[in-house]
C-alpha positions in Angstrom: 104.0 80.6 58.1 107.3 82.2 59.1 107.1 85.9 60.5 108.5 87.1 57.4 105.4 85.2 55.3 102.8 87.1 57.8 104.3 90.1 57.0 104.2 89.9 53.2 100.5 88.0 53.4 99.2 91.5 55.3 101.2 93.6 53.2 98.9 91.9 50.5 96.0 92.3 52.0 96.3 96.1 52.6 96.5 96.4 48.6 92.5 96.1 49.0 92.6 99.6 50.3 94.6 101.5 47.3 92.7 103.0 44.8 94.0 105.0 41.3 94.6 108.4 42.1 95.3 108.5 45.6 97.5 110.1 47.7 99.4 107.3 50.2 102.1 107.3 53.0 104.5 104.6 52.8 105.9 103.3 56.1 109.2 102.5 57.5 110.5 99.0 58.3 110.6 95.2 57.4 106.6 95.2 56.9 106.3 97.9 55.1 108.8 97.5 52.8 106.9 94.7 51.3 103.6 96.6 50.9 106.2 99.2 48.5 107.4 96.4 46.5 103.5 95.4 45.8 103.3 99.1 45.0 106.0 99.3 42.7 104.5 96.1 40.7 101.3 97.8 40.5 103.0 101.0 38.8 104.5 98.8 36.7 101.4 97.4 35.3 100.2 101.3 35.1 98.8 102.0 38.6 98.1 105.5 39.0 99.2 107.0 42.7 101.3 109.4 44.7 103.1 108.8 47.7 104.8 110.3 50.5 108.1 108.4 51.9 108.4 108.1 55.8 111.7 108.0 56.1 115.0 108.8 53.8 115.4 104.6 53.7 111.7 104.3 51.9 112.4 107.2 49.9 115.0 105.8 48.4 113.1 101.8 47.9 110.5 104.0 46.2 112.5 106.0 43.9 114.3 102.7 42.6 110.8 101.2 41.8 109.7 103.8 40.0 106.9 104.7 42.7 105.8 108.5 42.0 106.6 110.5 45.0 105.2 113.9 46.5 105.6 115.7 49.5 103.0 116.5 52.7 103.7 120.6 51.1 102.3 119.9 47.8 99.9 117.4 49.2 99.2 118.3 53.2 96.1 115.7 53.5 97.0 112.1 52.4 93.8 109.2 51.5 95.9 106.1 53.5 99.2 105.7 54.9 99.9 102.4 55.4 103.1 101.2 58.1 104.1 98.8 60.3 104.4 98.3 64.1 106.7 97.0 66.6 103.7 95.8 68.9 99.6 96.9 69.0 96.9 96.3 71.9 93.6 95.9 71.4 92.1 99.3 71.7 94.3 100.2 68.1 97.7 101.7 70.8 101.0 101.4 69.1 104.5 101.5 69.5 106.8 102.5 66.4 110.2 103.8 66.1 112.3 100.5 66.2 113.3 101.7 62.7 114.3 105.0 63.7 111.2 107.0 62.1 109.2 107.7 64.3 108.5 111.7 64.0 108.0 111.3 60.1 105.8 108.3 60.8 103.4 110.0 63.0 103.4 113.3 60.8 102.3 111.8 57.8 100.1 109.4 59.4 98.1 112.5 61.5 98.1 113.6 58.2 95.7 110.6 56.4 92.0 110.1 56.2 93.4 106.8 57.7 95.9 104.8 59.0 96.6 100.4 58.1 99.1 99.0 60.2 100.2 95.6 58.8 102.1 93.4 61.2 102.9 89.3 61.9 101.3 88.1 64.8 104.0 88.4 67.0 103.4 92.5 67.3 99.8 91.8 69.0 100.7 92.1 72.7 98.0 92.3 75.7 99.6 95.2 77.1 102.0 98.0 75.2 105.2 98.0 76.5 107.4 94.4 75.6 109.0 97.0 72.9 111.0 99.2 74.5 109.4 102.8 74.1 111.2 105.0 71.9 111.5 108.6 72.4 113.2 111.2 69.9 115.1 114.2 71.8 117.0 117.1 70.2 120.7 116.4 70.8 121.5 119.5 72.8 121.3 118.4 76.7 120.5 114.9 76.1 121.5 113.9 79.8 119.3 116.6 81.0 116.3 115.4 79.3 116.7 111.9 80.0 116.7 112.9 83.9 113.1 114.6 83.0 112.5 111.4 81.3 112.8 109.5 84.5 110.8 112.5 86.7 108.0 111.6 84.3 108.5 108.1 84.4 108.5 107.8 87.7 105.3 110.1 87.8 103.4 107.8 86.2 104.8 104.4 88.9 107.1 103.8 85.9 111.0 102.3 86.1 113.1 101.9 83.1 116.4 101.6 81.7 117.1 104.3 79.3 119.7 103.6 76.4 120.7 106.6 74.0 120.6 104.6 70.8 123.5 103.4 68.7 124.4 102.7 65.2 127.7 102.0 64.0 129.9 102.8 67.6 127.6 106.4 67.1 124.6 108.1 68.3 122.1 107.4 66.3 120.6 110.2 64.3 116.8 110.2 63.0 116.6 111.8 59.1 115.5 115.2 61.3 118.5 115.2 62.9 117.7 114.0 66.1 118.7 111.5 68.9 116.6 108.9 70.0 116.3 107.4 73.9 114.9 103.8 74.3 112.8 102.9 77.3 112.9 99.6 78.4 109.6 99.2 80.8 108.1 95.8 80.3 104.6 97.1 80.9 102.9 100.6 80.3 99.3 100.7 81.9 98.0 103.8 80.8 99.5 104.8 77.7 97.7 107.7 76.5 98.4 109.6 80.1 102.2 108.8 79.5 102.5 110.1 75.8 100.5 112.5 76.9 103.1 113.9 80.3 106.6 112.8 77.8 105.1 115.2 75.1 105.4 117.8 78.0 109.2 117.6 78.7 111.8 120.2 77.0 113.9 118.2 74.6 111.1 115.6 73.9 110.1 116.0 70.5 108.1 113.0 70.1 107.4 109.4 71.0 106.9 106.2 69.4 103.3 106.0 71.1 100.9 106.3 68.5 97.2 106.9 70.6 94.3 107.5 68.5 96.1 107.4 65.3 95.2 103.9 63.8 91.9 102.8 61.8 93.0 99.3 60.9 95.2 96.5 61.6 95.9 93.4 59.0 97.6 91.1 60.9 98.9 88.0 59.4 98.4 84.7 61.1 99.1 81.2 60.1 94.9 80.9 59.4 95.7 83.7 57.3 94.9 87.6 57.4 93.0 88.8 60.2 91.5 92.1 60.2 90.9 94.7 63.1 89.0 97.7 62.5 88.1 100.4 65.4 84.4 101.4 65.8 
């Protein structure tokens, strides 16, 4: 199976967990789109279900399905949020924020009964940090907080090569608004103490390490679907 047909096989597979009437976060990114084009066949044939967009980009995919869409105001505690991941270890610790949507991401995630996270095999990784981490900043004083960024880094025995991101010859902005700093560190040993130290610096508003969030992981294989649920 290509990446693309692990991707689609687990975005399958977390169909098992959607029941009538509930309240569900869509993701943000390759992987996810595919479980919202499941979701807009199954309100198609009927389905009954609400959901709350991650991003601007699955807003919009929803809205052209048809998909019924509410808001964390009207609805504050979701049943499921289901997203991808740009890599996962084995104790459920994430990186996201390749796509840019980080903040929403972890909001409405923190804000389900649970959280699936679908991904190809290629996002399973022994240790996080292959993905270079990203970490969302207000734009004021950018070059200010990435030298914080590096204090912290380097707090932790940490080196990395920070790169504001770019789209289009610009800065990219998140749908808040915001900048976003990728951290290029090949390996991050303790990642709970690092979120933990970055969520500390002025400017930080958040970062794509998602600790303690995650329930389940479908991951699609070439055996097929293989499932990982934490205890």
């Amino acid at each position: 199976m290509t990446a693309d047909e692990q991707k689609q096989a687990a975005a399958k597979a977390a169909l098992d967990f959607i029941r009538p009437g509930m309240k569900v976060g869509l993701g943000t990114g390759s992987t996810a789109r595919h479980f919202v084009n499941l979701i807009g066949e199954r309100v198609r044939g009927g389905f009954d279900i609400q959901c709350v967009p991650t991003s601007e980009e699955t807003r919009k995919q929803a809205e052209e399905l048809k998909i019924p869409l509410t808001t964390l105001e009207a609805h504050p505690f979701l049943d499921i949020t289901i997203d991808g991941t740009d890599e996962f270890d084995d104790k459920f610790q994430l990186i996201k924020g390749g796509g840019g949507a980080l903040l929403f991401e972890k909001i409405v995630a923190t804000s389900s009964r649970v959280m699936v996270v679908i991904a190809d095999q290629s996002k399973q990784v022994p240790t996080l940090g292959k993905f270079p981490l990203p970490i969302e900043v207000v734009p004021f004083g950018i070059k200010a907080t990435a030298w914080k960024i590096e204090k912290v880094l380097k707090f932790c025995g940490l080196e990395a090569k920070l790169v504001l991101r770019q789209r289009n010859g610009k800065t990219f902005r998140s749908d808040a608004g915001h900048a976003i700093i990728d951290a290029s560190l090949g390996a991050i040993p303790e990642p709970e103490r690092l979120g933990n130290l970055l969520s500390l610096v002025p400017g930080v508003v958040d970062h794509g390490l998602f600790i303690g969030v995650c329930g389940i992981i479908l991951m699609g294989t070439d055996d097929g679907v293989k499932k990982f649920q934490r205890a």
